[in-house]
C-alpha positions in Angstrom: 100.9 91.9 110.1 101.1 90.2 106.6 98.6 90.9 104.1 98.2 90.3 100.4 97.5 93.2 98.5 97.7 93.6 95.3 98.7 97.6 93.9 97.0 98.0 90.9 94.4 95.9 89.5 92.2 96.6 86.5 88.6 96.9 87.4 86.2 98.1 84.2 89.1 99.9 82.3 90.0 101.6 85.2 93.4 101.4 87.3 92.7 100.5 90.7 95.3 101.6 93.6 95.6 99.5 96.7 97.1 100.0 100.2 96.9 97.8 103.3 97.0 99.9 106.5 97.0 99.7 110.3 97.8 101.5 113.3 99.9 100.2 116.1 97.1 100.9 118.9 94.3 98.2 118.1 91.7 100.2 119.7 91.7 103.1 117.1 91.3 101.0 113.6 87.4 101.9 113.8 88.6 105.7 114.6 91.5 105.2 111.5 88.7 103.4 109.3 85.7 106.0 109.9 88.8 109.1 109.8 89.3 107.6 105.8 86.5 107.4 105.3 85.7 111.3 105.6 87.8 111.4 102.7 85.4 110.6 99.7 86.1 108.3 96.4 88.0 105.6 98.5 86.9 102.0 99.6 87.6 101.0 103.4 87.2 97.6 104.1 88.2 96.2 107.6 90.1 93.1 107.1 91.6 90.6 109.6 95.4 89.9 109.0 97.7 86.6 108.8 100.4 86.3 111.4 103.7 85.9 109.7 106.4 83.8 110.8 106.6 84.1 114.8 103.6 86.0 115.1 100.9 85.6 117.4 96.8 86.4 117.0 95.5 88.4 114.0 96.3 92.3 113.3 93.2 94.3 111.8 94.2 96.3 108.7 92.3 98.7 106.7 92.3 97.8 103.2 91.8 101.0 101.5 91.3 101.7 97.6 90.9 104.6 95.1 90.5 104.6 91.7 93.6 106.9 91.3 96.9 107.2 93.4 96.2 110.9 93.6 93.1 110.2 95.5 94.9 107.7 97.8 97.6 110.0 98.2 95.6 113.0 99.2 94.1 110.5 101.8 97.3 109.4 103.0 98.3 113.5 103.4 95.7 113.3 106.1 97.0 110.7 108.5 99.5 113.1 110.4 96.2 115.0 111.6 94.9 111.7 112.6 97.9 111.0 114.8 98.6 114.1 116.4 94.4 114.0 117.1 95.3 110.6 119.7 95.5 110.7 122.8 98.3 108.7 123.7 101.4 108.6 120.5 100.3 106.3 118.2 101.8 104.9 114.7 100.3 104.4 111.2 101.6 101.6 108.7 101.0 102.0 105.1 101.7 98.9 102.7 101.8 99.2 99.5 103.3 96.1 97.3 106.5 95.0 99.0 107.1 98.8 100.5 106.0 99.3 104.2 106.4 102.8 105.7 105.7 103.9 109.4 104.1 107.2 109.9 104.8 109.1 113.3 104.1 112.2 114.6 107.8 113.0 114.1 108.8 111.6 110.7 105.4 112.3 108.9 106.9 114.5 106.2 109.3 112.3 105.2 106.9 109.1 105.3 104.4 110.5 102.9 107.6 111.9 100.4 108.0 108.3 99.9 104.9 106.9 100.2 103.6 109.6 97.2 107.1 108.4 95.4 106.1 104.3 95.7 102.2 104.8 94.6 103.3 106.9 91.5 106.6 105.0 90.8 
């Protein structure tokens, strides 16, 4: 999945923060989109992606934005409980600028370290 997203743009004086993200089983982006959007203060917009170079077909992402990293980031903090909720193992993709991290049930605390470092950084 490619998307365009820009980071931070100004809206009104305030610093907008924005991530693209998906999840590597199609079926659950409604389940992903409806699980952010429990999480107040954020905007979750369903968008299709562009195929990059040898891709095929069009990737769903969630493009998701707070009016603060620190919101974002606490709604990041909650996709491990999202993941280990599946059914079957599924992964979580978090893009932010030119940075992509993978979130799994296994490398979670590690993923969001970095994830927090590259949305304050």
């Amino acid at each position: 999945m490619r998307a365009i997203i820009d980071r931070r743009t100004e809206a009104g004086g305030l610093v907008m923060v924005t991530v693209a993200i998906s999840v590597s089983d199609r079926a659950e982006t409604r389940s992903l989109r409806e699980h952010l959007r429990r999480h107040g203060h954020l905007d979750v917009e369903q968008l299709p992606g562009t195929p990059g170079p040898g891709e095929l077909g069009v990737w769903d992402f969630l493009q998701v934005t707070a009016a603060s990293g620190g919101v974002l980031v606490v709604a990041i903090r909650t996709l491990p409980e999202f993941i280990k909720s599946r059914r079957t193992d599924v992964s979580v993709t978090v893009k932010t600028g030119d940075r992509e991290f993978v979130i799994t049930a296994a490398n979670a605390d590690d993923a969001l370290r970095l994830i927090d470092e590259a949305l304050h950084g």
